[in-house]
N, C-alpha and C positions, 0 to 999 in steps of 0.2 A: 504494500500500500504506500502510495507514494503524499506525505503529510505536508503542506506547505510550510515554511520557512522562513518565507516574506516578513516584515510585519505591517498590518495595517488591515482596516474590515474592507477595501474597496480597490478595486485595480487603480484605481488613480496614488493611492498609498503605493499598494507594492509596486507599480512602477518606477514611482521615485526611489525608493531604495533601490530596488535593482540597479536605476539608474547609478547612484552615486557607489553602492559598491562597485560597480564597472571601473566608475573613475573617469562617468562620461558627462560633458554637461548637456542639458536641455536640445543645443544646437549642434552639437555634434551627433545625438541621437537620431534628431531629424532628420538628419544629413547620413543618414546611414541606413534609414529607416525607408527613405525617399518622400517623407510628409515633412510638410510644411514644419515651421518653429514652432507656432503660432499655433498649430494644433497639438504638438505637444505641449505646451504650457497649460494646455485648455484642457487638456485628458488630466495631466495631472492637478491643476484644480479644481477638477469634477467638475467642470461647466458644462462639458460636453464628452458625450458616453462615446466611447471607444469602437469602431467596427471590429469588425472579427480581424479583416485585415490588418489592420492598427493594431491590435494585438500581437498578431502569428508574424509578426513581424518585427516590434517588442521584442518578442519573446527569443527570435532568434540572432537579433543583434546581441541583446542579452545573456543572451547563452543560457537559460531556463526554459522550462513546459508553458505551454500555452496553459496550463492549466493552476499552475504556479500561479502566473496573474492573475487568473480568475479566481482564486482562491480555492479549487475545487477540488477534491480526491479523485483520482484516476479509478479508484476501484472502490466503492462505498461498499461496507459489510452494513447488510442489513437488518434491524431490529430482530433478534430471538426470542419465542419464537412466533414465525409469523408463515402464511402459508405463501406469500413470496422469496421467503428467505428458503423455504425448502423446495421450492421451486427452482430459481437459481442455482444449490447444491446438485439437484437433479439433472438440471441441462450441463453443470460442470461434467459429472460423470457419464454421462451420455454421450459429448462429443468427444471424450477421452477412450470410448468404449467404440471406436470406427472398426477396432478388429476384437474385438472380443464383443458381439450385440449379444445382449440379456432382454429380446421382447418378450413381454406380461401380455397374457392372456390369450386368446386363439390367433394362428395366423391370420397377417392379415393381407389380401392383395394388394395389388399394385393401384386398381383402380379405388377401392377403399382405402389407401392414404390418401392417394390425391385428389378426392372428397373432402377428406378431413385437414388436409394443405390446404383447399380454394376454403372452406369451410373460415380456417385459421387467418385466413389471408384479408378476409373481411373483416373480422375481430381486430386485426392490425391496424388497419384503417380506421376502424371506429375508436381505438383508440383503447380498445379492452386486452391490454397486452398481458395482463395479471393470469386471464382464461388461458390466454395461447401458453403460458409457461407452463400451465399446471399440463397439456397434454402433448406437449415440444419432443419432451424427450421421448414419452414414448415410443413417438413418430420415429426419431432418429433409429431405435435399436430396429426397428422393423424395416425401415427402408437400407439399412446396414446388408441385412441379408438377403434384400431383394437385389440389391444393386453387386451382388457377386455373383448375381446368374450371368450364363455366357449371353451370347451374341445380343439384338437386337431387344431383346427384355431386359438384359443388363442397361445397355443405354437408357433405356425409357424410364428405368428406376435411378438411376446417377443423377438424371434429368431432374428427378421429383426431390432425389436428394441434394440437388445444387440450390434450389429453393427453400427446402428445411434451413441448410445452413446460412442462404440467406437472412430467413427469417430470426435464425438465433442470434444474429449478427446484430439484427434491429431491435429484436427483444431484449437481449444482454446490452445495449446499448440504453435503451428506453430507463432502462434500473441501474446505469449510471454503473455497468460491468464490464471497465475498458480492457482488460486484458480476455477475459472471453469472449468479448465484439469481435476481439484481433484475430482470438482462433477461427472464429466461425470463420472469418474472413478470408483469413487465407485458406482454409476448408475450401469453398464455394471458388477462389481463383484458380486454387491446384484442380479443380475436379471440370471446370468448363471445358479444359479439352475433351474429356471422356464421357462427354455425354449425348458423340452424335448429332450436336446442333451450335451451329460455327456463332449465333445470334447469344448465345451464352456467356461466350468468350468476350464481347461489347458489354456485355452485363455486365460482369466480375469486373472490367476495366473502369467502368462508371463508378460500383461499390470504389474500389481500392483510388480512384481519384480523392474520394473524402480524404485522405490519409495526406495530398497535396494541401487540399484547401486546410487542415487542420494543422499543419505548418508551414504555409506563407509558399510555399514551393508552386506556383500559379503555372509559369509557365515551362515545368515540365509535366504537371497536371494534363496543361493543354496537350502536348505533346504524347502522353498517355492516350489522350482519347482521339486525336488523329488517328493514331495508330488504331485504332480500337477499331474505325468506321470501314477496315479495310475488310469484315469480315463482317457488315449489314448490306443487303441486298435493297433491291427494288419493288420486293413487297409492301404491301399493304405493315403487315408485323413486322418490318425493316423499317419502316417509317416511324414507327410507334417508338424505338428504340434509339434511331434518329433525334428523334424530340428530345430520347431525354438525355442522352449525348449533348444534343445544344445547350441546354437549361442548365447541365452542371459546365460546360463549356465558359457558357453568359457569365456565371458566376465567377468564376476563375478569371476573365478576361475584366470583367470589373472588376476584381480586386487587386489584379495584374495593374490599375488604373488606366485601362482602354476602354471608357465606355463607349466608342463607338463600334471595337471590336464586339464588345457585348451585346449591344443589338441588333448587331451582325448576326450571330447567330441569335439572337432572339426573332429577328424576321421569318429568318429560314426553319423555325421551329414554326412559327405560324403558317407559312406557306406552306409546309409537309399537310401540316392537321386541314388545311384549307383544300388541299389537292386533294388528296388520297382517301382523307380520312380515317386513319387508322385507328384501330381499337383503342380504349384509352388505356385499359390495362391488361396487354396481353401475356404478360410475368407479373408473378409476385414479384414486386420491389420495382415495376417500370410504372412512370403514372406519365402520357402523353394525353392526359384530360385538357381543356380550354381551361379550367381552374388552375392547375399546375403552372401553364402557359405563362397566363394572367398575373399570376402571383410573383413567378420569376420578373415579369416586364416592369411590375411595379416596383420588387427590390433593388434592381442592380443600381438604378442613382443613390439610394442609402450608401450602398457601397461605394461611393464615391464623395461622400457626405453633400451631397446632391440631393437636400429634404426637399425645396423647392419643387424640382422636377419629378418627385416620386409624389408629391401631393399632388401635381396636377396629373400624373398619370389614373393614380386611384381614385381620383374626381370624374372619370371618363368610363370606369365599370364596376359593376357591382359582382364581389367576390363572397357569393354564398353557396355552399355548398354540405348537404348534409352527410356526402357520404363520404368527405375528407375534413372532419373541423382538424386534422394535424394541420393539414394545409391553410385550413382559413385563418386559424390560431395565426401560424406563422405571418398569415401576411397583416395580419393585426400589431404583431410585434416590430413589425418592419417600419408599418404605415407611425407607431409610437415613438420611434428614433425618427422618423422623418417629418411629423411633428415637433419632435423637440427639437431639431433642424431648422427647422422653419419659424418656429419663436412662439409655437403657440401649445405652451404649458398643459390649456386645459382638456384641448384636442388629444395631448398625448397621454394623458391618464382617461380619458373616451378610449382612447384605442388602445390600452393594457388591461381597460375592464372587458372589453368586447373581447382580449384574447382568451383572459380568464373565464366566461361565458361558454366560448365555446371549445376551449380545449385547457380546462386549469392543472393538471398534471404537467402538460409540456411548458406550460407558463410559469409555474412554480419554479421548474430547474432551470427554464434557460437562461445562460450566462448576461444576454443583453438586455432581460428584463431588469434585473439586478442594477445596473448600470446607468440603464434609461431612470429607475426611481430616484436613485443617487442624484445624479443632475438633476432630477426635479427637486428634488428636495436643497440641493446647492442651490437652486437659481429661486426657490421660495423666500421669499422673507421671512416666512412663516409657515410650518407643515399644516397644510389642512389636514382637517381631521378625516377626507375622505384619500387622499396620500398618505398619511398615517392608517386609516385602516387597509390599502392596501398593502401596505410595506409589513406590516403584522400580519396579511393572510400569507405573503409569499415567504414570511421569516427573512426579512430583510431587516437588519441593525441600521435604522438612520443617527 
């Protein structure tokens, strides 16, 4: 378990210290950093909340964990005992168990997991990732021994099993499980060749781009997923995978600081979904929905600290969707930095209540909610009592 070190309750603190144990001042950070002075003096008086970029970037001039700044443990041990915490035990031993599978209860086929995978796959979505833990592992030991039959059944079960591990990937992630995300993860990249379907291998490459964006590394991120598109076709399901190649592309290229590269591929994610139309989610873990779209086109000026331009974007559509509030959440939190961006306080605690509304589990952890209240709270005169009650439901120390 990796315990922070820093001192201070707020990344604008630990920054500073990091900074001066460096032995770097303000404007040489910047200058290393490729941001401005003038925003780093402003991150560290909490004036204004930090991108992800602005961090993973931080972080590596620094020579610390992204996570270090954020003040967060890379692997939280869960409260005992609790029927999450023996959850997580179980998927631990589960995907340690790839050659030794112990499946409970009658065999099961290939097409009854992969029921019980699309089954799981909408639980994921809706954001009930507590359910998917408690029957994850199961899954795993069973598709273990389907996926060592020979030929053409073998694939077809590797196939179902590149998706389980996906899914542990994003469920050990969800419960804040970094070092089991990693395994799942490399799980699902090692296994994409063997599964008979070249549109896998684009998958895994998109999953393992996170690991770019999650330390400032942008533009060999990008360079990962060029690579990646050499083995999506001109299908309808090649398109869908397309999308979402651009959308983490978008991302990367905006915090790269090319937002026009960024809506570069943000266009050509619209024109795929506009041509073809392709499924919105033809894998677990691909979403090439008009929501997903949307929600990317409105984030990437945040990432540029471009509130302005991300307020008049999400002034132009409406992002509701019940069968992704992960997504809507997100763009809530987005639309809340670009807000406080833009200079208006009250809009941005409108837009951390409407995350918490409709997706408060991913609101409670993520690091930029955190951040966004801090600078509300710095740029207050006074905590209202409705910024104080939120800062108390997310357990934030103002």
């Amino acid at each position: 378990m990796h315990v922070p070190d820093l001192p201070g309750g707020s990344v604008a603190d630990r920054l500073q210290a990091a900074r001066k144990l460096k032995g770097l001042s303000q404007l040489q950070l910047a200058q290393r950093m490729n941001f401005s002075t003038s925003l780093v003096k402003k991150v560290e008086q909490g004036t204004k909340p930090p991108s992800a970029a602005f961090v993973a970037g931080a972080a590596r001039v620094l020579g610390v964990k992204v996570a270090t700044l954020y003040g967060t443990r890379e692997n939280e041990v869960l409260d005992e005992p609790s029927q999450q915490s023996t959850g997580i035990a179980d998927l631990r031993s589960a995907l340690d168990a790839y050659d030794d599978p112990r499946p409970e209860g009658d065999s099961l086929t290939l097409d009854a997991v992969t029921a019980r995978l699309a089954a799981a796959s909408d639980r994921v979505l809706a954001l009930r990732h507590a359910e998917v833990l408690s029957e994850l592992p199961n899954l795993l030991h069973h598709l273990y021994v389907l996926a060592a039959e020979p030929g053409h059944a073998g694939e077809l079960a590797r196939a179902a099993l590149h998706d389980a591990y996906r899914m542990s990937a994003t469920v050990a992630g969800r419960f804040r499980q970094a070092d089991l995300a990693a395994i799942a993860s490399e799980r699902h990249v090692q296994l994409a060749p063997r599964t008979g379907d070249s549109l896998r291998i684009a998958i895994s490459a998109y999953h393992r781009s996170t690991r770019y964006l999650q330390h400032g590394d942008y533009r060999n991120g990008l360079r990962l997923l060029d690579r990646a598109r050499a083995h999506v076709g001109a299908g309808s399901t090649d398109r869908a995978v397309a999308i979402q190649l651009d959308l983490r592309a978008a991302i990367l290229a905006a915090r790269a600081g090319d937002p026009a590269e960024a809506d570069d591929y943000l266009g050509e994610a619209r024109a795929f979904a506009d041509e073809f139309a392709p499924p919105a989610v033809p894998y677990y873990g691909v979403d090439a929905s008009a929501t997903n779209i949307v929600v990317h086109w409105c984030a990437t000026p945040v990432e540029n600290y471009n509130g302005t331009e991300a307020v008049r974007r999400a002034s132009t559509v409406t992002v509701a969707d019940p069968r992704r509030p992960e997504r809507v959440g997100h763009h809530h939190i987005d639309m809340a930095r670009a807000w406080m961006l833009h200079g208006d306080r009250g809009k941005t605690l409108d837009e951390l209540n409407a995350a918490r509304r409709v997706a408060p589990n991913a609101t409670r952890h993520h690091p930029s909610v955190t951040e966004t209240v801090r600078a509300l709270a710095t740029a207050e005169r006074r905590t209202t009592d409705s910024l104080a009650g939120f800062a108390q439901w997310a357990g934030i120390r103002l």
